[in-house]
C-alpha positions as CSV (number, residue, x, y, z in Angstrom):
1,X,117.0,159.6,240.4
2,X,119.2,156.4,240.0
3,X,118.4,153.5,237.6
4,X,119.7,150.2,238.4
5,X,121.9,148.7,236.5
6,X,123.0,145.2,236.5
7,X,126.7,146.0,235.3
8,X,127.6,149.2,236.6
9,X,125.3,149.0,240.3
10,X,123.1,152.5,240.8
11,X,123.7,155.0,237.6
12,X,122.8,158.3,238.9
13,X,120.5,160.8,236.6
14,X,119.9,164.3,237.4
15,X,116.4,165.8,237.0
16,X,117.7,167.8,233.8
17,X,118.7,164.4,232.0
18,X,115.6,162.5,233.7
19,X,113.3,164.7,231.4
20,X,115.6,163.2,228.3
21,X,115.1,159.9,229.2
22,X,111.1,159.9,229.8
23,X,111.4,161.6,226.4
24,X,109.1,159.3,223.7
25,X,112.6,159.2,221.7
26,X,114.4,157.6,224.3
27,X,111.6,155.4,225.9
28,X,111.7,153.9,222.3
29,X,114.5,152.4,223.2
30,X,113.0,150.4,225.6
31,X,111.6,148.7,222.9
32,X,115.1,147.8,220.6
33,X,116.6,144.9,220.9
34,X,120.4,145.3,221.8
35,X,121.7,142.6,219.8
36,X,119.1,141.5,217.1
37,X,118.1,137.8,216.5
38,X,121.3,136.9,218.9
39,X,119.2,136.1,221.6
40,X,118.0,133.0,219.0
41,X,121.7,131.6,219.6
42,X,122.1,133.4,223.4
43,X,118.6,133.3,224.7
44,X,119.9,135.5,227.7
45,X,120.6,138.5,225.2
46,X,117.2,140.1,225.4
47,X,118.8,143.6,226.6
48,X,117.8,146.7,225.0
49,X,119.3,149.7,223.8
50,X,117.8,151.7,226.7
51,X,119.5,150.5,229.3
52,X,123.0,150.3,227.2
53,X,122.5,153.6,226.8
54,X,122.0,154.4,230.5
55,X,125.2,152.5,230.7
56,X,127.1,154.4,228.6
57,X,125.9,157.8,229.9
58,X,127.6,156.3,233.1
59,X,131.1,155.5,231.8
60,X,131.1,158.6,229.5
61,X,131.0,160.7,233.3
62,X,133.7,158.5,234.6
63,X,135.8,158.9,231.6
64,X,135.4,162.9,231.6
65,X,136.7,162.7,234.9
66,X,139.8,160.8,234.4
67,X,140.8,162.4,231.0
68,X,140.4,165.9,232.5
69,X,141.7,165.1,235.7
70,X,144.5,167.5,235.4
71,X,143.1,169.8,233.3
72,X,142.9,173.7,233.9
73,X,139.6,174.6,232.8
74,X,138.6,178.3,232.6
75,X,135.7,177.9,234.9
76,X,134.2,175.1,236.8
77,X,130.8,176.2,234.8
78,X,132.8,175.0,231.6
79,X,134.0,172.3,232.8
80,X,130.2,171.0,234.1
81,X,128.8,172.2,230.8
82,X,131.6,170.1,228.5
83,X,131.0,167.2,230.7
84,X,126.9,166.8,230.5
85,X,127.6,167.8,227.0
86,X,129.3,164.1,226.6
87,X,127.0,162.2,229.0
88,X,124.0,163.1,226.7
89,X,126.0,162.4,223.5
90,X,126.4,159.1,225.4
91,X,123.2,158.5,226.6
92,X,121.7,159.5,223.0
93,X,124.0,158.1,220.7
94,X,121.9,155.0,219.7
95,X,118.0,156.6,219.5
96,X,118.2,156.5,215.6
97,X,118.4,152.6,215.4
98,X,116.1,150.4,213.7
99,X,114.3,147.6,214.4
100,X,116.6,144.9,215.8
101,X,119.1,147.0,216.0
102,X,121.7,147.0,213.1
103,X,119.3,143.7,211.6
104,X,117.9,146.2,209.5
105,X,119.7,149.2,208.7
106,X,119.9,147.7,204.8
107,X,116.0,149.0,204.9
108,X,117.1,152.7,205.4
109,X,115.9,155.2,203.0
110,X,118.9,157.5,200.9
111,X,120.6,160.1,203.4
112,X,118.6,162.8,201.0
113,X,115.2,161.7,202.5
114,X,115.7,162.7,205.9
115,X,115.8,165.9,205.5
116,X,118.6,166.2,208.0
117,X,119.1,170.0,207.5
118,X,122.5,171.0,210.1
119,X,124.6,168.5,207.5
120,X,126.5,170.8,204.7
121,X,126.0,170.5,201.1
122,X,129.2,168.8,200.7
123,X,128.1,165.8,202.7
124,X,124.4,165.2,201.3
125,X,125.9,165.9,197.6
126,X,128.7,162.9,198.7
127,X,126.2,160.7,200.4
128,X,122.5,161.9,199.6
129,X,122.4,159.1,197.3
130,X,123.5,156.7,199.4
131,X,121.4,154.7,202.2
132,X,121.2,156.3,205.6
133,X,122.7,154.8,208.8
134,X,121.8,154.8,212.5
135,X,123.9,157.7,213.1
136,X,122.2,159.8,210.4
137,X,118.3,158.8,212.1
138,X,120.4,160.2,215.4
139,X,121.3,163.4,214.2
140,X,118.2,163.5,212.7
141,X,116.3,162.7,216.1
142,X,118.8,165.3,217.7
143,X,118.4,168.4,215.3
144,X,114.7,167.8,214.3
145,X,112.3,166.5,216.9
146,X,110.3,167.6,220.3
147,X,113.7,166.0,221.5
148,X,115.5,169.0,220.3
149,X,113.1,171.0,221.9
150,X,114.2,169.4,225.6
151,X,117.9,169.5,224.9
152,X,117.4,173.2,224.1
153,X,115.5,174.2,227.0
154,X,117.6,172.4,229.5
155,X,121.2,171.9,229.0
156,X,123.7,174.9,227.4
157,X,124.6,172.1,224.8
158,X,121.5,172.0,222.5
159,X,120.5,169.5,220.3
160,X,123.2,170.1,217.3
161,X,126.2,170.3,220.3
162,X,125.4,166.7,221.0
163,X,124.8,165.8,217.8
164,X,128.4,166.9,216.7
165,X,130.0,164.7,218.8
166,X,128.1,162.1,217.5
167,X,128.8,163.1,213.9
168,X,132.0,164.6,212.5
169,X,130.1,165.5,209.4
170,X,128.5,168.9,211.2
171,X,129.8,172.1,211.0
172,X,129.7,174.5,214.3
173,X,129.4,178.2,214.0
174,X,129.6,178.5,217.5
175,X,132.6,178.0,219.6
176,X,130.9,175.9,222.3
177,X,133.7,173.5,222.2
178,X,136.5,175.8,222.8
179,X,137.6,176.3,226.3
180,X,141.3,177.9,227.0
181,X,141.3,179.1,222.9
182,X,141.5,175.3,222.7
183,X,138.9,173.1,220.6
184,X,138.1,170.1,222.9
185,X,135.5,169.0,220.3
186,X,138.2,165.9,219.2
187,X,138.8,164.5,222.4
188,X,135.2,165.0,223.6
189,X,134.1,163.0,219.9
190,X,136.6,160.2,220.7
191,X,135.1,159.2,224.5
192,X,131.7,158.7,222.2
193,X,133.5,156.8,218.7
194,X,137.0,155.7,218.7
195,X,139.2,152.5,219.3
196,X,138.9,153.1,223.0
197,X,135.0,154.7,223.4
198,X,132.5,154.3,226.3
199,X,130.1,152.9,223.9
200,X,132.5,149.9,223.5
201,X,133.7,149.8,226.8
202,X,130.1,149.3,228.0
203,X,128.2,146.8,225.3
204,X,131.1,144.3,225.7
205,X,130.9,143.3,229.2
206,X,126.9,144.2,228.9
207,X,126.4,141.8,225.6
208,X,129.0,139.2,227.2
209,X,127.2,139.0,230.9
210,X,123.7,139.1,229.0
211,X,124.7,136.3,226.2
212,X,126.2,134.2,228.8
213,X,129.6,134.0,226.8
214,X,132.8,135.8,228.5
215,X,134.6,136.3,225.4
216,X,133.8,140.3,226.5
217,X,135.1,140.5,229.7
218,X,137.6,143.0,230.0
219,X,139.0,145.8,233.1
220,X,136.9,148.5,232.1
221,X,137.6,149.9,235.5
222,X,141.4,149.7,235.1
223,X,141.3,151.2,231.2
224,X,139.1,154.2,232.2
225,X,141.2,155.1,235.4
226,X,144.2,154.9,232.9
227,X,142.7,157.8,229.8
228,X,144.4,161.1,229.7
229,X,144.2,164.3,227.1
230,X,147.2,164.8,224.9
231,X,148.1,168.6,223.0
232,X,149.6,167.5,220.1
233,X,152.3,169.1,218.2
234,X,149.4,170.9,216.4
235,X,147.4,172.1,219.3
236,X,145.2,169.4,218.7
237,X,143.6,167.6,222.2
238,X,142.9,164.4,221.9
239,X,142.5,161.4,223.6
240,X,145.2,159.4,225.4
241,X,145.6,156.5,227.4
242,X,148.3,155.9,229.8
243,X,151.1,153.3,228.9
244,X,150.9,151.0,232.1
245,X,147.1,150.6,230.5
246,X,148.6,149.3,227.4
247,X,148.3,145.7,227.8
248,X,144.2,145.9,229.2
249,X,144.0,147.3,225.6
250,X,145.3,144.6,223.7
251,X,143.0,142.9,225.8
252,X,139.7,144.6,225.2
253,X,140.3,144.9,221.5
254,X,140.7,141.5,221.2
255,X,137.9,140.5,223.0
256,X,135.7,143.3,220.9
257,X,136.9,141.0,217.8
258,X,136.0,137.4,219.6
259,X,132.7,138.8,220.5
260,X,131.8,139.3,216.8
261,X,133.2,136.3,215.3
262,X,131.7,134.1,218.3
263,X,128.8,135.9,219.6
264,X,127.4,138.6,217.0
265,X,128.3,136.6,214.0
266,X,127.0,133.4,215.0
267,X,125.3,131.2,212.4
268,X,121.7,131.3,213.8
269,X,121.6,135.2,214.5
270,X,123.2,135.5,210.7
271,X,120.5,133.6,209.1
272,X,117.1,135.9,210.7
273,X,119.0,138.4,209.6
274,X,119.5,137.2,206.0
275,X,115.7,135.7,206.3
276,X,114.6,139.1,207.0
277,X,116.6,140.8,203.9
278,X,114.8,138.3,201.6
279,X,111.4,139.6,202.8
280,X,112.0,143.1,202.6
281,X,113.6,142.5,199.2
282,X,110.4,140.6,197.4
283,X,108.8,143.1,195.1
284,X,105.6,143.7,197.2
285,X,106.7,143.6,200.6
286,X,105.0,146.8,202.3
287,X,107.0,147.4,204.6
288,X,109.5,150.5,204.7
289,X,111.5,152.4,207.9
290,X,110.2,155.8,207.5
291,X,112.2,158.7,206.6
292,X,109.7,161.5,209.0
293,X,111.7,161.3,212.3
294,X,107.9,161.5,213.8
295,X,106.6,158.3,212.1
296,X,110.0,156.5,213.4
297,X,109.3,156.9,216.9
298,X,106.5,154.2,216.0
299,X,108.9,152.0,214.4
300,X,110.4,149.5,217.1
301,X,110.8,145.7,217.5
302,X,106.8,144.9,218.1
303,X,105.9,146.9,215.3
304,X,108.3,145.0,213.0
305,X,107.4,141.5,214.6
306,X,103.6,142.2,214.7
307,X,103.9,143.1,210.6
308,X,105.6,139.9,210.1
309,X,103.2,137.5,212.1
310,X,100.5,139.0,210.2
311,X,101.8,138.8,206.6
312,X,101.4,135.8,204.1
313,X,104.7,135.8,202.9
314,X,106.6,133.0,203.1
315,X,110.2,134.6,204.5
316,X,107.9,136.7,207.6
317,X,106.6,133.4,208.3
318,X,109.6,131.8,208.5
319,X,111.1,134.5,210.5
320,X,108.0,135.4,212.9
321,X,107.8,132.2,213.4
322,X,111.4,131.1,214.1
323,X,111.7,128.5,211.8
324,X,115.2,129.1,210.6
325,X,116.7,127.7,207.4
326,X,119.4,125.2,207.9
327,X,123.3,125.8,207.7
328,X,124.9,123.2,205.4
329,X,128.1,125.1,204.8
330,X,130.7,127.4,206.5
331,X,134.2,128.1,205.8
332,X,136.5,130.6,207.8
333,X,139.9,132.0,207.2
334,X,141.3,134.6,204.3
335,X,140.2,135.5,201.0
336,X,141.2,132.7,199.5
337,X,139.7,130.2,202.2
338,X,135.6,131.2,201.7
339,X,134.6,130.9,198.4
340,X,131.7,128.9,198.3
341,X,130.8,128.8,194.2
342,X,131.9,125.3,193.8
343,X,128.9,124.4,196.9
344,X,126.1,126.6,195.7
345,X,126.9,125.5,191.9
346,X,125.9,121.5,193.1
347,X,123.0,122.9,194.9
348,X,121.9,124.7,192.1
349,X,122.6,122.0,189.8
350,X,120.0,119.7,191.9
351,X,117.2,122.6,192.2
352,X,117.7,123.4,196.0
353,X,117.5,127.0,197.0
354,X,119.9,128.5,199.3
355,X,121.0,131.7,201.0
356,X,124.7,132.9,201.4
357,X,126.0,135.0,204.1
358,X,129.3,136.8,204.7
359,X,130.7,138.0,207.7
360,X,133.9,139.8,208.0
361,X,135.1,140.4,211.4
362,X,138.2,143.2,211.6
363,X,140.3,144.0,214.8
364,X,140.0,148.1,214.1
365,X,137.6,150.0,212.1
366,X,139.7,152.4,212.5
367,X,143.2,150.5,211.1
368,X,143.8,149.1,207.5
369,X,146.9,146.9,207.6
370,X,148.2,147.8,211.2
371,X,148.0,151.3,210.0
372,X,145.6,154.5,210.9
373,X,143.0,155.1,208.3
374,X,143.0,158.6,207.3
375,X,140.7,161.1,208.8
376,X,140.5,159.8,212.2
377,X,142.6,161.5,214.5
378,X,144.9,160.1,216.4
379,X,144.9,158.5,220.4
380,X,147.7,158.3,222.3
381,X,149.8,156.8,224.6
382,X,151.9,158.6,227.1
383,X,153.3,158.2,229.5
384,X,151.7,159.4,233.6
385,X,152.7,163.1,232.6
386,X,151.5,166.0,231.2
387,X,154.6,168.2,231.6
388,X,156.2,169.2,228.0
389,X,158.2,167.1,226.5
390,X,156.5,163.9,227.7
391,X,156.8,160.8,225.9
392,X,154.2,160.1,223.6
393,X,153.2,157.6,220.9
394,X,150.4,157.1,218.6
395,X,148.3,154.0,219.6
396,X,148.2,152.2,216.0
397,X,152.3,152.8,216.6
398,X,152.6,151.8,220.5
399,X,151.3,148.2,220.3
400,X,151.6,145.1,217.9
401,X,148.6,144.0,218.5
402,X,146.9,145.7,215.1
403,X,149.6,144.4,213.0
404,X,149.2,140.6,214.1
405,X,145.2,140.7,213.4
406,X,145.9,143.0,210.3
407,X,144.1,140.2,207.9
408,X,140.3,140.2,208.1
409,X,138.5,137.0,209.2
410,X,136.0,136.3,206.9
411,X,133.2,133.5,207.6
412,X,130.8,132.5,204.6
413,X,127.9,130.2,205.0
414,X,125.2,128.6,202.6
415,X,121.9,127.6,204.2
416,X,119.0,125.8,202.7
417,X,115.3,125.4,203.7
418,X,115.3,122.6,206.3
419,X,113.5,119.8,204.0
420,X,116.2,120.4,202.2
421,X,119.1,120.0,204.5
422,X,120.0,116.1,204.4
423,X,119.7,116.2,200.5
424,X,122.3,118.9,200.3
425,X,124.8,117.4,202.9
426,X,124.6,114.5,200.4
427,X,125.4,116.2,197.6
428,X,127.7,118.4,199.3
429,X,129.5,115.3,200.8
430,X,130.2,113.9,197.3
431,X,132.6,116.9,196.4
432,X,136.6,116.5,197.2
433,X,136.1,120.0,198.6
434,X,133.8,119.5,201.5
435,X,135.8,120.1,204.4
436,X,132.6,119.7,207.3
437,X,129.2,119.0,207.8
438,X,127.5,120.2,210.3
């Protein structure tokens, strides 16, 4: 079977895999929006997590192939078993999302609630508390469901094997991962999450041909030919990437952080988004994202939408019906640079409501300060060898480019119901400290 695909031409899908994806788990997907409310602002961006995923299954095959290119596996049944291990954590690693994507993940129910049963004690006594995530509904979806059940049946990797390289918080028994008394598990994790995934690689130059806006064009061809595996000095494999690659990084990372302060974080998407929150926070909103992985399969983008056209509240109204509330402010830069008090305390003086949204847009996730946050293991780059003694350096270490985007770029933004908007320019315009109006 091959599926066509606008960005990466004819994605081939064996008969074992097809049975994943005409799974009701994945066909869900089908029905998520990849990029929220964005397509308010980009009316091209309609995409949908299926076919990222499909997308990303593709690249996760290509970048098996170039990382282990070299590499002495002990069988070539290993090797085949390893790699459709990581094109179904690929192809799987986005089935737990919400409605609209990440839109609403503040709805999630605490971690304890899921039930999620292959995570340790440790973790759900850290986090049980605390509101799930996407991932969790994944590993959930992976460990718990008819899914499970296919993944079992048909692959040597079950369910919980693609679901640790998806999450780092589960604990293997089984040594699945170990080929050559070496754990791959690292390396395998980092082609799925990392500075330099396929899941990146692939909703950059998706979102950016979708949105119309080319901020996310990069050389995916060029930066997957170029990964490699490392051994570090603790027998630890992880992932690498080829120094004459270096600079098609600096590229794609910056054009990962342009896409969210231009395209992800733009003022229209921002403000559905914050619409939405102020429904789902009145007191009797009835709406909840289920914790029973069963009851979410039902829970997509038409079954959000069709609640809000036919609710009375004011905020589904607004937002089912697309009638967005008006930005009057928006500040950019440091710290220092977005505090809006001064603004919200004239509106409030003069009795007009308002919402306030933040965005913070970071170069790494996985950097603080042009350094490596702890607990994520390190990628490297070397240099095109894998004798002994090769050159190799640390990414966060080889290039500059994390330590000139160390700051955070934060954008704040106050909004006001739109028969309110010309009042609050006015009063807005009377302060010293309005810099714009829009």
């Amino acid at each position: 079977m091959e599926v066509r695909d606008p960005i990466h031409g004819a994605v081939h899908v064996s008969d074992r895999e097809r049975a994943v994806l005409d799974s009701p788990y994945f066909q869900r997907l089908r029905n998520i929006k990849q990029v929220g409310f964005t397509e308010l602002a980009f009316p091209g961006a309609t995409h949908s997590r299926y076919l990222h995923s499909v997308g990303v299954m593709h690249l996760a095959g290509v970048a098996f192939d170039a990382v282990f290119h070299r590499w002495a596996f002990s069988s070539n049944k290993r090797q085949a078993e390893l790699r459709q291990c990581v094109r179904l954590a690929a192809l799987l690693h986005d089935v737990g999302h919400a409605p609209f994507s990440h839109c609403t993940e503040f709805a999630m129910p605490p971690l304890a609630d899921l039930g999620i049963a292959v995570y340790p004690a440790s973790v759900l006594q850290a986090r049980g508390s605390e509101q799930a995530s996407h991932e969790d509904y994944t590993v959930g979806i992976l460990t718990l469901t008819d899914l499970t059940e296919i993944l079992d049946r048909e692959f040597a990797c079950g369910g919980l094997h693609v679901a640790a390289l998806i999450s780092p918080d589960i604990e293997l028994s089984t040594d699945f991962f170990v080929d050559g008394g070496l754990n791959l598990r690292t390396v395998l994790s980092q082609m799925i999450s990392s500075e330099l995934d396929v899941d990146r690689l692939d909703y950059l130059v998706r979102d950016s041909f979708f949105s119309g806006a080319r901020y996310g064009q990069v050389d995916v061809d060029w930066i997957l030919s170029n990964l490699r595996v490392h051994r570090d000095r603790r027998d630890q494999v992880c992932l690498a990437l080829d120094r004459k690659a270096l600079y098609a990084f600096d590229h794609f990372i910056l054009a990962r952080y342009h896409m969210f302060v231009m395209v992800y974080f733009h003022h229209k998407s921002v403000v559905f988004e914050e619409m939405l929150r102020r429904y789902f926070e009145t007191p009797n909103c009835p709406y909840a994202l289920p914790a029973s992985m069963e009851a979410y399969l039902n829970v997509d983008d038409a079954e959000l939408e069709m609640h809000l056209r036919q609710s009375r509240d004011p905020w589904a109204k607004a937002v089912s019906e697309k009638r967005a509330w008006k930005r009057v402010l928006e500040l950019h830069g440091g710290a220092n640079d977005v505090d809006t008090s001064w603004a919200l305390g004239l509106l409030e003086d003069e009795g007009i409501r308002t919402l306030t949204a933040s965005s913070v847009g970071r170069l790494s996730r996985y950097t603080v300060y042009g350094q490596k946050q702890a607990g994520s293991a390190n990628i490297y780059v070397i240099e095109d060898s894998l004798q002994p003694g090769g050159r190799e350096t640390p990414l966060h270490e080889a290039t500059a480019i994390f330590a000139r985007y160390r700051d955070a770029r934060r954008i704040a933004r106050i909004y006001v119901a739109p028969q309110d908007r010309e009042e609050a320019r006015r009063i807005l315009q009377s302060s010293e400290r309005m810099p714009e109006l829009f």
